[in-house]
C-alpha positions in Angstrom: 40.3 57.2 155.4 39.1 60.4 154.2 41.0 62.3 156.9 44.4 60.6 156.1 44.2 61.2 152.5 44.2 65.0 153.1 46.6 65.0 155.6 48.7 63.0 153.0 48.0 65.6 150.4 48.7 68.2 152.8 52.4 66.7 153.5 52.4 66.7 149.7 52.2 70.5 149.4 54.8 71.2 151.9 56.8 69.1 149.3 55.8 72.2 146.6 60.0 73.0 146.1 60.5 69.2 144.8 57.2 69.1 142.5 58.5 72.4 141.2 61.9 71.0 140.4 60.0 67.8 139.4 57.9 69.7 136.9 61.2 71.2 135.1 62.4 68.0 134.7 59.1 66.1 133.0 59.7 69.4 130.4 63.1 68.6 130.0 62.6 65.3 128.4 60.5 67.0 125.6 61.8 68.0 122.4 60.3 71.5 121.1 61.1 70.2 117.6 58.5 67.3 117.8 55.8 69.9 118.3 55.7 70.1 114.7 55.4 66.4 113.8 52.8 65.9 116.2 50.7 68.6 116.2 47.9 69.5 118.7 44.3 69.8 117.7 43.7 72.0 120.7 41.2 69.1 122.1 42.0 67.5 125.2 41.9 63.9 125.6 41.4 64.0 129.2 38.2 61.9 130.5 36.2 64.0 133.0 34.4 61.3 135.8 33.5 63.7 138.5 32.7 67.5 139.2 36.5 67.6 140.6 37.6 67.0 136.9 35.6 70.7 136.5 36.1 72.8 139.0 38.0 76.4 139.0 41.1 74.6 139.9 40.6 71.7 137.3 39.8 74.5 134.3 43.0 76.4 135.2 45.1 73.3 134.8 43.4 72.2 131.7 44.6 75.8 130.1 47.8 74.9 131.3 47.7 71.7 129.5 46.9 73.6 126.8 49.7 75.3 126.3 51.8 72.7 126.8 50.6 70.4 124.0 50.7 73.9 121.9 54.5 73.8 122.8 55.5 70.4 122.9 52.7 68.5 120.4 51.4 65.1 121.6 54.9 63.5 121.3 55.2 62.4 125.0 51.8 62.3 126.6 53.3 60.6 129.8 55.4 63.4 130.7 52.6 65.9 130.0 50.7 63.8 132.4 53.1 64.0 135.1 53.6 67.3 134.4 50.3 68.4 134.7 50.4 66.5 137.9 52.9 68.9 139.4 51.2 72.0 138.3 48.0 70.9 140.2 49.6 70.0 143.1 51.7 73.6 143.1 48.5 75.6 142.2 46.2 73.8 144.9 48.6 74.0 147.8 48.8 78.4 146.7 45.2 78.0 146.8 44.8 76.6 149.6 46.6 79.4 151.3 46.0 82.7 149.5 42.3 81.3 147.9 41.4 79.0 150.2 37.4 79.9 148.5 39.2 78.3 145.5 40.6 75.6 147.8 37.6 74.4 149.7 35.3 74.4 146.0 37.2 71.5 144.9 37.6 69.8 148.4 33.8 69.9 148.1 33.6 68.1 144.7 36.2 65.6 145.7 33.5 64.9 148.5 30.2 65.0 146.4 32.6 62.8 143.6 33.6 60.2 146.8 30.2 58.8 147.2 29.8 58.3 143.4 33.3 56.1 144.3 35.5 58.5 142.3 38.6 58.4 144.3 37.4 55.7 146.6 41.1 52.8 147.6 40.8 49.7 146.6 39.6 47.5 149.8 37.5 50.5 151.4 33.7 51.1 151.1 31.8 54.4 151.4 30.0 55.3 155.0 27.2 57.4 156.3 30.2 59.9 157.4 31.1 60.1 153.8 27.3 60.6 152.6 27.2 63.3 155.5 30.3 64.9 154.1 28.9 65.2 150.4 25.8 66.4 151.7 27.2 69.5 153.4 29.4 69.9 150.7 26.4 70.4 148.1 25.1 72.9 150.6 28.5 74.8 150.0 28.8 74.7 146.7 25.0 76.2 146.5 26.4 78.9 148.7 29.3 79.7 146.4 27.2 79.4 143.2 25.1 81.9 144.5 28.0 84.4 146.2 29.4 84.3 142.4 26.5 84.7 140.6 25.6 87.8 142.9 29.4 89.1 141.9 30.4 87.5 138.7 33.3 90.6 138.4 35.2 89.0 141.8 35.7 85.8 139.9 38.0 84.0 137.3 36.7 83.0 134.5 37.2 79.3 135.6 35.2 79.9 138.3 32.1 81.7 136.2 31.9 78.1 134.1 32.3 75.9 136.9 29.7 77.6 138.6 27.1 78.0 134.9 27.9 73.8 134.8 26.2 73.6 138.1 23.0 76.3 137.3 22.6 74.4 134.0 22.4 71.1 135.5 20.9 72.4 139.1 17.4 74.0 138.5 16.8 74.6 142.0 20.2 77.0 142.6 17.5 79.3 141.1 15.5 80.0 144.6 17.0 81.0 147.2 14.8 79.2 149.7 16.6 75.5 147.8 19.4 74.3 149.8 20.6 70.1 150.0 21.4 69.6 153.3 19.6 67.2 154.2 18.3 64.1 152.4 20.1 62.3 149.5 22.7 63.4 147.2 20.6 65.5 144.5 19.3 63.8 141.2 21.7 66.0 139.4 25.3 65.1 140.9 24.2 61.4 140.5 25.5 59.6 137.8 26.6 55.8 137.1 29.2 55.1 140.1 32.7 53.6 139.6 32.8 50.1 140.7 34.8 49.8 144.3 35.8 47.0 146.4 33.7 46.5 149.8 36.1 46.6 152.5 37.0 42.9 154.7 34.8 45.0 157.5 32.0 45.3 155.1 32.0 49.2 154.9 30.2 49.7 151.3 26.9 50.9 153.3 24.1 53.4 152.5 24.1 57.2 153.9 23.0 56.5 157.5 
């Protein structure tokens, strides 16, 4: 399942022209004007379930939400949604090309945020493969966290607090000798997991 999901998103960014055109037109439906009547308190509303919802990518778009509730107010928060939409889906399939560092950091989230059941269809369960999946990907992140903290210059400033969110809430990024490879998902990416449906086949299972 998790294989056809990014081979569907995949197909999505080679779709980039029509989300661009898309995006234009989600902006045309808003009225500058309204801006005023509805003014933005520069907080965003947005709920944040997974480390996906705060990663380098995430942050960018989040600044880009920004400045379109500074232009357009909070008149039409649907079409600031869908907007938004279209600008991640832009941005991620550039990144996956030109940074695909930037790329793979939030692929490895996604995968960390999967077991928790973040992002998990309705009718499937969550296997060993996926537990396997999120474990390797909480090795990578600890390799990035470290690569940026060696070189903080060589990185946005989205990337500098994605990666101080996971020193602050992952002691052991400290010493080198730490890595999660093996094992369970660590204490601190565990958090209260989204209800999901187990499958007809009975595929809500335990990491194997």
């Amino acid at each position: 399942m998790r294989s056809i999901n990014r081979f569907a998103r995949r197909q999505t960014q080679f779709g980039a022209h029509c989300i661009q055109q898309s995006f234009a037109s989600h902006l045309n439906t808003l009225d500058v004007a309204l801006s005023a009547q509805h003014k933005f308190d520069g907080k965003l509303k947005r709920e944040k379930r997974g480390w996906q919802d705060g990663t380098s990518l995430s942050l960018f778009v989040d600044d880009v939400e920004r400045l379109l509730r500074d232009l357009y107010g909070e008149s039409d928060n649907e079409a600031i949604d869908r907007a938004r939409s279209a600008v991640f889906v832009i941005v991620r399939g550039f990144a996956e090309h030109l940074r695909k560092d930037v790329e793979q950091e939030h692929g490895d989230a996604e995968d960390i945020d999967y077991v928790e059941g973040i992002g998990v269809p309705e009718g499937y369960g969550i296997s060993g493969r996926d537990h396997r999946k999120a474990n390797k990907a909480c090795h990578e992140l600890a390799i990035r966290a470290r690569a940026v903290r060696a070189n903080p210059t060589a990185f946005s400033k989205y990337t500098l607090e994605f990666v101080n969110k996971l020193y602050a809430t992952w002691p052991t990024l400290a010493d080198p000798t730490e890595y999660p490879e093996s094992g369970s998902i660590p204490d601190f990416l565990k958090r209260e997991p989204v209800a999901v449906s187990e499958s007809p086949e009975g595929l809500l299972v335990a990491a194997e």
